[in-house]
C-alpha angles and dihedrals in degrees: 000000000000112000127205109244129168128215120205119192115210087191089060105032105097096183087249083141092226092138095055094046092050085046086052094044084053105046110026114101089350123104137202127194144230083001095062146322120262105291111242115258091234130055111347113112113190081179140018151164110226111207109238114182125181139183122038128268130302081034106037130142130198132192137172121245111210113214126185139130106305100220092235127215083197095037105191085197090057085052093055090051117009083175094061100039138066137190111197125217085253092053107254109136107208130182115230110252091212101031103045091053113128086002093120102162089076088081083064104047100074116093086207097059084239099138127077130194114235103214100192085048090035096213135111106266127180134149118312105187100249090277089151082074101024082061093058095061089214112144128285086037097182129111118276091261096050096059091039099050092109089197093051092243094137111059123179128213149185121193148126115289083236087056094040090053090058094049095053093054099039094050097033096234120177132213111220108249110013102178087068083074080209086134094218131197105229110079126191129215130222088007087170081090087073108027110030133063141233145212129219159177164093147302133211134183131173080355094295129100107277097225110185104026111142104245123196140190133190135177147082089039098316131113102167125154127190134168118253111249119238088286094056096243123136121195122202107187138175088053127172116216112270142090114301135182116229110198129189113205094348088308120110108243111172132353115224141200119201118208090147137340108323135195101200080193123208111007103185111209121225 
């Protein structure tokens, strides 16, 4: 059977919030039953693209996280109550509106911080997918942020899990949070731009901006090289932590240690 997956790309999501408005403009005052009870207006976030910025000025790069339920195969708030909680056969996990009323623990029971506690219902509510709309099989057939990511960051699917693993491997997408072992159905791409470091900087010769110069850099694995721009900046990214070398035209030039993202700043050439 088909099952529902989402696809967030960190390299196209520009934090412009789109996603969550058109959530709010879903699910505020409106409600849905038996899916969910009308969202409150404050606070609650059924999606949301978290800011994540590394590096330092004048090299810095920001992304957007976008966090939302994950739609788990192994639902840990399912776990906690199986009675208030369902996975469908398509993959949607959805809370049950009666029978989740006054069981606050299951906000805390999701490791992603996905579910919020209404406090006027006075139930447990998070993300459902859509499936309100997903379930009418009316074109476009996709959740509210989906259809509204301007960028096309969010992209909405619905395959075969033997599809939807080839897909994962062909493309390298990512799940938040592995180690959870909750096999989600949202997935991220280039999630490097969140986990992973750079190294940066620039070169100078004769006091101008050495463009052109063959950078390298080895180390942890890694033996990249790259040409400075017309600025004479060079930029290594999807970087583990270690010691690395970075050489320009076959010469050392600065040892680094990456920690975390790291401007090395000007580097001047004999």
């Amino acid at each position: 059977m088909n099952k529902w997956h989402i696809v967030v790309d960190l390299e196209k999501c520009v934090g412009c919030y789109n996603c969550l408005m058109a959530c709010k403009d879903e699910f505020v005052d409106n409600d849905w039953p038996p899916y969910t009870r009308k969202q409150q207006k404050h606070d609650d976030k059924w999606i949301n693209p978290v800011r994540h910025e590394r590096g330092s000025a004048p090299h810095t790069d920001v992304c957007f996280v976008t966090k939302m339920c994950q739609h788990c195969e192994n639902a840990p708030c399912q776990q906690a109550h199986p009675e208030c909680v369902t996975r469908r056969e398509d993959g949607v996990v959805l809370i049950d509106v009666e029978k989740a009323k006054d069981v606050k623990d299951l906000v805390s029971s999701c490791p992603y911080g996905a579910i919020y506690w209404n406090e006027e219902a006075c139930t447990p509510q998070k993300c459902t997918m859509c499936a309100h709309i997903l379930d009418t099989g009316v074109a476009p057939g996709m959740p509210r942020c989906a259809h509204s990511c301007p960028t096309g960051a969010i992209q909405f699917y619905t395959m075969e899990p033997a599809e939807m693993e080839k897909k994962v491997a062909d493309e390298g997408l990512e799940v938040y949070l592995p180690e959870l072992n909750t096999k989600p159905h949202v997935f991220y791409k280039n999630m490097y731009r969140f986990l992973k470091s750079f190294v940066s900087g620039e070169l100078l010769k004769g006091g101008e901006c050495a463009e052109g110069v063959s950078v390298t850099l080895k180390g942890a694995g890694v033996d990249e090289q790259q040409y400075t721009d017309c600025f004479g900046e060079f930029k290594f990214d999807a970087l583990e932590p270690g010691d690395y070398t970075l050489y320009a035209d076959g010469r050392e030039i600065k040892k680094v240690r990456v920690k975390e993202s790291v401007n090395v700043g000007e580097i001047v050439l004999d």
